[in-house]
C-alpha positions as a Markdown table, in Angstrom:
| # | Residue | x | y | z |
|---|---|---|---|---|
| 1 | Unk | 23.6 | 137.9 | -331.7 |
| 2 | Unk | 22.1 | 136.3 | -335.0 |
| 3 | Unk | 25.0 | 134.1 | -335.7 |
| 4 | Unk | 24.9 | 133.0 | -331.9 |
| 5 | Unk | 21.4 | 131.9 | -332.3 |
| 6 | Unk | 22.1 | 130.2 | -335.8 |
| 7 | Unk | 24.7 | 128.3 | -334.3 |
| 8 | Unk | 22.4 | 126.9 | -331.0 |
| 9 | Unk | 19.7 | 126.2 | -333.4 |
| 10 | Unk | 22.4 | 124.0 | -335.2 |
| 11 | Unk | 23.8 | 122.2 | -332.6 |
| 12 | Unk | 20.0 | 121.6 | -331.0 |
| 13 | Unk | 19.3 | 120.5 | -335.0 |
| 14 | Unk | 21.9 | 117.9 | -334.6 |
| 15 | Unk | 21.1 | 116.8 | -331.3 |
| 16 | Unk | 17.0 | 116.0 | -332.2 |
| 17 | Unk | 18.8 | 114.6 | -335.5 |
| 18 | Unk | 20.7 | 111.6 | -333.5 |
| 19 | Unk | 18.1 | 111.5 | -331.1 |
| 20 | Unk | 15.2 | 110.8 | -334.0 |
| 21 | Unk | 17.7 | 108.6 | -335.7 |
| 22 | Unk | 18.1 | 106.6 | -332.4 |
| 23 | Unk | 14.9 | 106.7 | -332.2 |
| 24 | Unk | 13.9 | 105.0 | -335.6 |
| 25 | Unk | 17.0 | 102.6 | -334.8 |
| 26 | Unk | 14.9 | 101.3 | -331.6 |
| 27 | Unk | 11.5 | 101.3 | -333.2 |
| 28 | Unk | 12.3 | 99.9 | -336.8 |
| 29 | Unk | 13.0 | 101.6 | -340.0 |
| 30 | Unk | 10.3 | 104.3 | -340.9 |
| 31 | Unk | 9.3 | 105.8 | -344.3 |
| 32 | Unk | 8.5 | 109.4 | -343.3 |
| 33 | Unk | 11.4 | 109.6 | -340.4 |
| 34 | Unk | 14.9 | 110.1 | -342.0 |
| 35 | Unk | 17.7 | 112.3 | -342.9 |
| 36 | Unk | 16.2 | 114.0 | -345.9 |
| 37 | Unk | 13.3 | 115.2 | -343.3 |
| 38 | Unk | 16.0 | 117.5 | -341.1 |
| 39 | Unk | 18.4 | 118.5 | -344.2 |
């Protein structure tokens, strides 16, 4: 059950990752938003 939830909070991770990164894409480069932030 722990390793179930590990592994949806991962794949949910990922998925606000790209969307962020889209995100910053669309609005410009930003200083605070960016990879290192969701490592």
């Amino acid at each position: 059950m722990k390793s179930e939830l590990r592994i949806r909070h991962k794949r949910f991770s990922l998925f606000h990752w790209r969307f962020t990164l889209k995100r910053t894409a669309t609005m410009g480069t930003h200083p605070r938003v960016g990879p290192h932030t969701f490592s």
